[in-house]
Backbone as JSON Lines, residues from 0, in Angstrom:
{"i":0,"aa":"X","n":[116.36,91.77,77.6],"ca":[115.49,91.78,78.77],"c":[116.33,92.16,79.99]}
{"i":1,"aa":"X","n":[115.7,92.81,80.65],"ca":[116.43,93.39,82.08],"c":[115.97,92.64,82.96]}
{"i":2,"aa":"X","n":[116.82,92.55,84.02],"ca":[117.02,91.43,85.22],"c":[116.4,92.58,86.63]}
{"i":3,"aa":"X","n":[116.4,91.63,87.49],"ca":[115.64,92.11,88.93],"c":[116.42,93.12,89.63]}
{"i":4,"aa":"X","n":[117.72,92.94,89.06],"ca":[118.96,94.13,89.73],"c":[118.14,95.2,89.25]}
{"i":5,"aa":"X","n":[118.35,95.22,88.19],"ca":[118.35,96.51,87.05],"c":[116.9,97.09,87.54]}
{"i":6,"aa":"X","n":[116.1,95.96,87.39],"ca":[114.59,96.9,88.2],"c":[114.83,97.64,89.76]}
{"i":7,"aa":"X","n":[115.65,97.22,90.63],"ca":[115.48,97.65,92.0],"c":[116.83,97.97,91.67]}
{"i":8,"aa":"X","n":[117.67,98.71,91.01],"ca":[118.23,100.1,91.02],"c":[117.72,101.04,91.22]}
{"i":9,"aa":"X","n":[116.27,101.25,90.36],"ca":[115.45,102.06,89.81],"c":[114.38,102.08,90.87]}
{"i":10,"aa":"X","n":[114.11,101.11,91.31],"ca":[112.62,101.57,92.95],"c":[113.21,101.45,93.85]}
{"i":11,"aa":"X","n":[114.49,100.42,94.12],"ca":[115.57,101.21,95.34],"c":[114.99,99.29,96.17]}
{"i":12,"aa":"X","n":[115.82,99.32,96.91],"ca":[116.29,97.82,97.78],"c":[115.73,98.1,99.09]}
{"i":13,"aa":"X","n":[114.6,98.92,99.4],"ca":[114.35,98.81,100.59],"c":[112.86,97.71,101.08]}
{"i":14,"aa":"X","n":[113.13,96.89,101.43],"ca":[111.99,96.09,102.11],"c":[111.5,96.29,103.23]}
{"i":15,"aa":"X","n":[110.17,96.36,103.78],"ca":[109.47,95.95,104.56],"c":[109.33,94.76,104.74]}
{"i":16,"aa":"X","n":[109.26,94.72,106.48],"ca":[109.46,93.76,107.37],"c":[108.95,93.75,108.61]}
{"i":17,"aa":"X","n":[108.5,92.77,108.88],"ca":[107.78,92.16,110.22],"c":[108.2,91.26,110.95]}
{"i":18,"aa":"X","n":[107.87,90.77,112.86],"ca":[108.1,89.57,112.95],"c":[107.64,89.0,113.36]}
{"i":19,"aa":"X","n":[107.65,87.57,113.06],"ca":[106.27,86.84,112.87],"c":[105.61,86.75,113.78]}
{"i":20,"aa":"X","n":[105.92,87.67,115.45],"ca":[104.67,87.69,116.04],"c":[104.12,89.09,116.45]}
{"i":21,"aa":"X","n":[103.93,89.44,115.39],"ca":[102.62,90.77,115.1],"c":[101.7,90.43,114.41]}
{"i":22,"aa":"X","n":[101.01,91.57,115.08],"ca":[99.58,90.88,114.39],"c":[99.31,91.33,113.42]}
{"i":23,"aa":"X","n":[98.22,90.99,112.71],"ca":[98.16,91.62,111.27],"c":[97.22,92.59,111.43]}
{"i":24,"aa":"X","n":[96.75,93.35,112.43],"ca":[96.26,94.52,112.16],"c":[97.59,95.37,112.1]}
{"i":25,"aa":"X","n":[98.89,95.53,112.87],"ca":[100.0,95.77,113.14],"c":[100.22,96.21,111.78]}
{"i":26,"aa":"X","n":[100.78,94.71,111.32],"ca":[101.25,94.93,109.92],"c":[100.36,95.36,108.94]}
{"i":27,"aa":"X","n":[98.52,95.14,108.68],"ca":[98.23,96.33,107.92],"c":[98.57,97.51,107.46]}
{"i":28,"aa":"X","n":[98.38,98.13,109.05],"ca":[98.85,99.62,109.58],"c":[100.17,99.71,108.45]}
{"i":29,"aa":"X","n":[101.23,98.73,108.98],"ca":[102.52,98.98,107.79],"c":[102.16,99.05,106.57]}
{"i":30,"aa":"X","n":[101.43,98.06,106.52],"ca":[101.61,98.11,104.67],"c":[100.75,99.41,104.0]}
{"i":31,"aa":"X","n":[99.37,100.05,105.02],"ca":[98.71,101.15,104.56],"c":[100.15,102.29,104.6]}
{"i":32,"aa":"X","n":[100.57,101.93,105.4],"ca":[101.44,103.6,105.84],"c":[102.54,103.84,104.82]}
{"i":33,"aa":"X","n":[102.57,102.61,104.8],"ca":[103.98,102.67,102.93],"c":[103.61,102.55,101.63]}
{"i":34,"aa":"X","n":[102.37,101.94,101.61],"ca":[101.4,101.75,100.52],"c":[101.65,100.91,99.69]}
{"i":35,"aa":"X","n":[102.59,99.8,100.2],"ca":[102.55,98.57,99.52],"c":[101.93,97.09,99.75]}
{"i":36,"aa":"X","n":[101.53,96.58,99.35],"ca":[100.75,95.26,99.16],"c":[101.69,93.8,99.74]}
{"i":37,"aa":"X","n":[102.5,94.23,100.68],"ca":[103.15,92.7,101.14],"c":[104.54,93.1,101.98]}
{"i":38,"aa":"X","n":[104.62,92.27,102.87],"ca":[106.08,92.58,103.31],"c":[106.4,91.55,103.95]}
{"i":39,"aa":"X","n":[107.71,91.06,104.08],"ca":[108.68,89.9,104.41],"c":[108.71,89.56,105.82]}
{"i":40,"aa":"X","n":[108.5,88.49,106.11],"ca":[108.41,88.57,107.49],"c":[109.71,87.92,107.6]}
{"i":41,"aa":"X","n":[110.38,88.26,109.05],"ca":[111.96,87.75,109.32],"c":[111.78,87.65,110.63]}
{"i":42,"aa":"X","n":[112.53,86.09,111.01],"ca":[112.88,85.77,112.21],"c":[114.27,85.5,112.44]}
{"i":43,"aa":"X","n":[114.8,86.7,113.66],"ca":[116.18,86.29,113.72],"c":[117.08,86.64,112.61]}
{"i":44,"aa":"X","n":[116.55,87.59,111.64],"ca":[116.96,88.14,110.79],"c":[116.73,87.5,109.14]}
{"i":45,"aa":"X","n":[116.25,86.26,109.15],"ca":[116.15,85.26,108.22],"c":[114.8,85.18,108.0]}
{"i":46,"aa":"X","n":[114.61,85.0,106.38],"ca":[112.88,85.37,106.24],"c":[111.96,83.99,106.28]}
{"i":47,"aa":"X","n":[111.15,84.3,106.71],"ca":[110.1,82.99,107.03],"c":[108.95,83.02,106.5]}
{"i":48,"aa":"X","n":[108.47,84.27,106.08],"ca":[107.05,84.07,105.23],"c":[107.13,85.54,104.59]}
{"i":49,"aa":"X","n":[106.05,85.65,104.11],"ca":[105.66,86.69,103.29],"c":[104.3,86.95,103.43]}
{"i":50,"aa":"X","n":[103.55,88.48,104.03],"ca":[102.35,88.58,104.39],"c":[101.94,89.44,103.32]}
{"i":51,"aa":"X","n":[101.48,89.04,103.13],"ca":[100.17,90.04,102.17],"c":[98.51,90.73,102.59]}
{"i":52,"aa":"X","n":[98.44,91.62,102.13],"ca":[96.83,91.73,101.47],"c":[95.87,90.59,101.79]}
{"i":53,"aa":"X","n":[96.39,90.17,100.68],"ca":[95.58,88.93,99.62],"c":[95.78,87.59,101.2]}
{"i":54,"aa":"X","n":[96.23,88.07,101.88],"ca":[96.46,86.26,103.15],"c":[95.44,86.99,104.14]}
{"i":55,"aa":"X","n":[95.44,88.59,104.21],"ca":[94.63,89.01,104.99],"c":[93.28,88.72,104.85]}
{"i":56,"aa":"X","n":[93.16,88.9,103.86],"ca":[91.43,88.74,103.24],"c":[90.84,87.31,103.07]}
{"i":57,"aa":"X","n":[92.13,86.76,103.06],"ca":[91.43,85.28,102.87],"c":[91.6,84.45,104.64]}
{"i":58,"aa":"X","n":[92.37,84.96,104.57],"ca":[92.73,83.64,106.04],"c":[92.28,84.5,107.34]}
{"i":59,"aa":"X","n":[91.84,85.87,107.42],"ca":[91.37,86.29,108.48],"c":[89.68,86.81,108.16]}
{"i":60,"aa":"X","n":[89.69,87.99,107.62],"ca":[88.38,88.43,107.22],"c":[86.9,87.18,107.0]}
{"i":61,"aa":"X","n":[87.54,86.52,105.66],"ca":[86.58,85.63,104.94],"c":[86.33,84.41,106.15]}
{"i":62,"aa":"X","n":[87.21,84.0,107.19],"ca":[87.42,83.46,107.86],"c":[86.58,83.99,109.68]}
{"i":63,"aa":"X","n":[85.83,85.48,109.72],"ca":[85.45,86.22,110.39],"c":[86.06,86.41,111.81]}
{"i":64,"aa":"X","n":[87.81,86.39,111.67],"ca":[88.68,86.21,112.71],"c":[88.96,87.7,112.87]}
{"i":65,"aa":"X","n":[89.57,88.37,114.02],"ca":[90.34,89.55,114.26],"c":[91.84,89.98,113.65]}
{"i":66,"aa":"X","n":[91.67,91.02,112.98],"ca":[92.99,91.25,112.84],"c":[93.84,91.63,114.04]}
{"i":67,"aa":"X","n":[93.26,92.17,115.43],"ca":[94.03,92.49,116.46],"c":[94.36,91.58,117.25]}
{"i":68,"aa":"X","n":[93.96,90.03,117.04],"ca":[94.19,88.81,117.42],"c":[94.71,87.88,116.75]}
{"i":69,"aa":"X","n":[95.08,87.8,115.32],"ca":[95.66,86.78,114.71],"c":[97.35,87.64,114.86]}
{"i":70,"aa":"X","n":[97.72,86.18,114.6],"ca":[99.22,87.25,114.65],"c":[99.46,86.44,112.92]}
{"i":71,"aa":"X","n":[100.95,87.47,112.41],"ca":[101.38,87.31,110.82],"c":[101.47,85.41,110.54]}
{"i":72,"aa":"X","n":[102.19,85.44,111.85],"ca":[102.89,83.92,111.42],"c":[101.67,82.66,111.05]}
{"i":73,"aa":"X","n":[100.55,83.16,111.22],"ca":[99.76,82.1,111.41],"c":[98.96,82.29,110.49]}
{"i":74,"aa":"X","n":[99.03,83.14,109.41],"ca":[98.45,83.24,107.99],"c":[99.14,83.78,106.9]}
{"i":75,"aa":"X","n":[100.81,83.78,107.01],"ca":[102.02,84.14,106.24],"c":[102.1,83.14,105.37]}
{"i":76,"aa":"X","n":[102.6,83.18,104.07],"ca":[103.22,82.71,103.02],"c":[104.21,82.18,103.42]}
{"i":77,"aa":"X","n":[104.54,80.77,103.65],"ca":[105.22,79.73,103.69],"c":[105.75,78.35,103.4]}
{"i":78,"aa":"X","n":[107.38,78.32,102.98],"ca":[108.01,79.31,102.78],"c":[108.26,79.63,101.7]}
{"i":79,"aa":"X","n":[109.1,80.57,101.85],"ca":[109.54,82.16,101.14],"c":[110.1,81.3,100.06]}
{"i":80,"aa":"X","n":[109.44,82.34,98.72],"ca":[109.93,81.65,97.08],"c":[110.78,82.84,96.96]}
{"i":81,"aa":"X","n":[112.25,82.56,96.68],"ca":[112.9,84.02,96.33],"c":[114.1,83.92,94.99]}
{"i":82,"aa":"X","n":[114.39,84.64,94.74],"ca":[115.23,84.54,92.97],"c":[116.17,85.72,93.13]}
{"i":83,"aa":"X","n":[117.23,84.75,92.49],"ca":[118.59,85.91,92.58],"c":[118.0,87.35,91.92]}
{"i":84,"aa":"X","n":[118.88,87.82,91.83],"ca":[118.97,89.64,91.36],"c":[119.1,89.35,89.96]}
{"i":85,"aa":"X","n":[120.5,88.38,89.49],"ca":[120.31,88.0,87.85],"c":[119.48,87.49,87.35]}
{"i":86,"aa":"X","n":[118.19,87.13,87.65],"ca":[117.04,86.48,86.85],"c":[116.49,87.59,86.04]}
{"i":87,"aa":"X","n":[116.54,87.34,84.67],"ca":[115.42,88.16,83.65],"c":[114.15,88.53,84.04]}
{"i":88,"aa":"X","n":[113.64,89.62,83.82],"ca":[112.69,89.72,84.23],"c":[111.33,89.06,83.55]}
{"i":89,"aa":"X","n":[111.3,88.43,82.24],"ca":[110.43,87.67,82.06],"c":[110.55,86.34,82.9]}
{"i":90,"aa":"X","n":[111.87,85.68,83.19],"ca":[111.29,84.67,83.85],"c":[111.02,84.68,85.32]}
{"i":91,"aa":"X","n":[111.39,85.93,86.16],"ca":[110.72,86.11,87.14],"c":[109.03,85.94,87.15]}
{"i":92,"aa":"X","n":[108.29,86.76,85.99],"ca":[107.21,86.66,85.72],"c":[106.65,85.11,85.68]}
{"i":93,"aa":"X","n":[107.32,84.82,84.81],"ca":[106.89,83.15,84.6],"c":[107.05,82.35,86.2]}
{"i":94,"aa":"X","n":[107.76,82.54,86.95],"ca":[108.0,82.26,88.4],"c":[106.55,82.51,88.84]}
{"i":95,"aa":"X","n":[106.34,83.9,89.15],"ca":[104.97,84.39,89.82],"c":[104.16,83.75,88.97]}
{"i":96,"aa":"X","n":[103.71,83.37,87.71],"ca":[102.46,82.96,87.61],"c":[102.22,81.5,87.39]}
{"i":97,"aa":"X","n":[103.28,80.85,87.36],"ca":[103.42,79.03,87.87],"c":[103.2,78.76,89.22]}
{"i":98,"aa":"X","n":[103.42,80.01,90.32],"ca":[102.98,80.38,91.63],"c":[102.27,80.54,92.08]}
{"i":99,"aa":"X","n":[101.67,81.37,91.41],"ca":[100.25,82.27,91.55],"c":[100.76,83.26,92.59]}
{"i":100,"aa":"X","n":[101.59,83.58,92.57],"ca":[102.07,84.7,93.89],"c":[102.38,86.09,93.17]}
{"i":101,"aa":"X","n":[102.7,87.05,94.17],"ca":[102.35,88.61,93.42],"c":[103.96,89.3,93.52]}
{"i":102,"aa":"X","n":[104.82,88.8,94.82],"ca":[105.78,89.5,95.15],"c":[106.89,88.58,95.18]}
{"i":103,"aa":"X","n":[108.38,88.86,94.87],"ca":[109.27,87.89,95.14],"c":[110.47,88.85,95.94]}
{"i":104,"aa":"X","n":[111.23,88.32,97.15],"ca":[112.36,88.5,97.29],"c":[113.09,88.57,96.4]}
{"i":105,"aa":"X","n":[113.93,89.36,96.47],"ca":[115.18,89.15,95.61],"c":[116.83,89.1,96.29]}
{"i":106,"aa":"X","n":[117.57,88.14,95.89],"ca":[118.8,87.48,96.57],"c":[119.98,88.23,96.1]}
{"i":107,"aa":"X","n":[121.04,88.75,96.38],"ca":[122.13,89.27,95.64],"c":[123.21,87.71,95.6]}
{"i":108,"aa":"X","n":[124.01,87.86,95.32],"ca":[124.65,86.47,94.38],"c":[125.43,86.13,96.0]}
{"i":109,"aa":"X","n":[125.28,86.91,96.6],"ca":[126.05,85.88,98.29],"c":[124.54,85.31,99.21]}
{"i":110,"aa":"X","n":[123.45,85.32,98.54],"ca":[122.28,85.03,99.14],"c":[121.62,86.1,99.51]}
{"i":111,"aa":"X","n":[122.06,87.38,100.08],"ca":[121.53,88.11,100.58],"c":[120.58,89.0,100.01]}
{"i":112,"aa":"X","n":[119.22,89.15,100.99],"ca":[118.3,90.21,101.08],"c":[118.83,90.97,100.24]}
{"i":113,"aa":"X","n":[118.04,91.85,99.02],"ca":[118.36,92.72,98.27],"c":[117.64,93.62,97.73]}
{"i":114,"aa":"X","n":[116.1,93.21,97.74],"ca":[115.02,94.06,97.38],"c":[113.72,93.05,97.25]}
{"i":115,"aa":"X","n":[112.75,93.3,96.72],"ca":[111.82,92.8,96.46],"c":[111.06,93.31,95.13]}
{"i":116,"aa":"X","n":[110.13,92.53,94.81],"ca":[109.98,93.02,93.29],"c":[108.14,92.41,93.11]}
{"i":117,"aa":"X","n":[107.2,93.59,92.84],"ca":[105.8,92.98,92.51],"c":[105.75,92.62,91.23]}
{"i":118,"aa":"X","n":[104.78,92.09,91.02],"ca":[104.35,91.69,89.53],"c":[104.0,92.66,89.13]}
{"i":119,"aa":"X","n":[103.49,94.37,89.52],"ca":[103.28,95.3,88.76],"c":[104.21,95.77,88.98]}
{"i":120,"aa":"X","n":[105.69,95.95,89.33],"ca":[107.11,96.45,89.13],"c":[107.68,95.97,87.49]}
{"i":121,"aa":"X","n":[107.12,94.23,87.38],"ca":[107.88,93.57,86.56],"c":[107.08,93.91,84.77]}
{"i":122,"aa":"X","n":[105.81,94.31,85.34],"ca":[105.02,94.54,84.16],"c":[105.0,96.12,83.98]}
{"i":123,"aa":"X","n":[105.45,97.0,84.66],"ca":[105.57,98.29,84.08],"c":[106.95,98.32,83.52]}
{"i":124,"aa":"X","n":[108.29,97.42,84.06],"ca":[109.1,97.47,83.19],"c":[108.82,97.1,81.74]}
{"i":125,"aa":"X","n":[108.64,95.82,82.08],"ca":[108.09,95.58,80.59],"c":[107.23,96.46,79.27]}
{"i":126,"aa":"X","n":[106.18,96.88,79.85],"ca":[105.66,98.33,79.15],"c":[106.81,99.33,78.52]}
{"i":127,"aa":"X","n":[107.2,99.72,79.21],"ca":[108.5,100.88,79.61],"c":[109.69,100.41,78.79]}
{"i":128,"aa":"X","n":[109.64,99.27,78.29],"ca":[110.92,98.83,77.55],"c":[109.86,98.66,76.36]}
{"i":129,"aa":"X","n":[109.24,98.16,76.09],"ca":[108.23,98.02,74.31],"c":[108.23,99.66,74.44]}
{"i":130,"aa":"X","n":[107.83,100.12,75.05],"ca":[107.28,101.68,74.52],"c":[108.69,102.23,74.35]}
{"i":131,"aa":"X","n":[109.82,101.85,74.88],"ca":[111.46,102.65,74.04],"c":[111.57,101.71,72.74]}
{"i":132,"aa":"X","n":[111.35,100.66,72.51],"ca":[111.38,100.1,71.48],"c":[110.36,101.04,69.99]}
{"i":133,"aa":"X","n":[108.9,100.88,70.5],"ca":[108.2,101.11,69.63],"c":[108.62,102.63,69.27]}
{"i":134,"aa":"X","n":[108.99,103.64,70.22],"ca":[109.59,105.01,69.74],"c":[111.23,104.93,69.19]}
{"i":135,"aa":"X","n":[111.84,103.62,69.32],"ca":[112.87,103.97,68.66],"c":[112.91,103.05,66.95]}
{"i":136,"aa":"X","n":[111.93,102.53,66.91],"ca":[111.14,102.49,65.89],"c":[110.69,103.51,64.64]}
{"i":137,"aa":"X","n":[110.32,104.15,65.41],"ca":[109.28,105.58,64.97],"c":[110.03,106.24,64.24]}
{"i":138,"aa":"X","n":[110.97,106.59,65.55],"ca":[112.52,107.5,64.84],"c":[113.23,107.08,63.97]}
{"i":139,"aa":"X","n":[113.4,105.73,63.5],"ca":[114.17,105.22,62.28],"c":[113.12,105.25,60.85]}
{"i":140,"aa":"X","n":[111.69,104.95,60.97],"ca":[111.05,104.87,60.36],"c":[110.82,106.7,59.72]}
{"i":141,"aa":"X","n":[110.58,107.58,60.46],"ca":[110.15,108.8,60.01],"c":[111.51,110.42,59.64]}
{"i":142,"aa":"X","n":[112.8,108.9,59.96],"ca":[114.12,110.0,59.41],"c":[114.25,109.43,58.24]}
């Protein structure tokens, strides 16, 4: 099993980031313009929540509040669940769904910021490693 390094070699260590007083139409805008589903919020350089989608829809919309008036900090994910770079990637998985959460930081072994990783990062690896398996399968079976 491959670890969280080994995945964000491969989609690259760059995070999105906010701070916690923008608003979440603000950070929409970000997350449409990069096209990802969540980004880290940091105060002072140190992360404090994690905004999503999924906090938008529930804690502002369903809630019939403004996105040009709420700011991140006040419907952010708090706090921040995050896992070294050496964690397997199945038990990252097992992390997110004892969580119920979609995205995790990821720590390099001095603590530091290193990437981030979705639950559909961790499940297309997974795919992507059975499907080299099941073809290197194939190839032993049909020589």
């Amino acid at each position: 099993m491959r670890t969280l390094d080994q995945i964000l070699e491969v989609k690259g260590h760059a995070v999105l980031t906010a701070p916690p007083d923008a608003t979440v139409y603000d950070s929409l805008a970000l997350l449409a313009e990069h096209e990802v589903g969540a980004l880290l919020v940091l105060d002072a350089g140190q992360p404090v929540g994690l905004f999503s989608e999924r906090d938008y829809a529930r804690k502002v919309i369903l809630k019939g509040l403004s996105s040009r008036d709420v700011l991140v900090r006040d419907i952010m994910a708090s706090p921040v669940i995050s896992v070294d770079a050496a964690l397997a990637v199945d038990k990252a998985l097992g992390i997110m769904t004892e969580r119920r959460i979609r995205h995790l930081p990821v720590l390099d072994g001095q603590g530091q910021l290193t990437g981030i990783v979705s639950i559909g990062d961790l499940v297309k690896d997974i795919i992507d490693e059975q499907q080299f398996t099941i073809d290197q399968l194939q190839q032993y079976i049909y020589s």
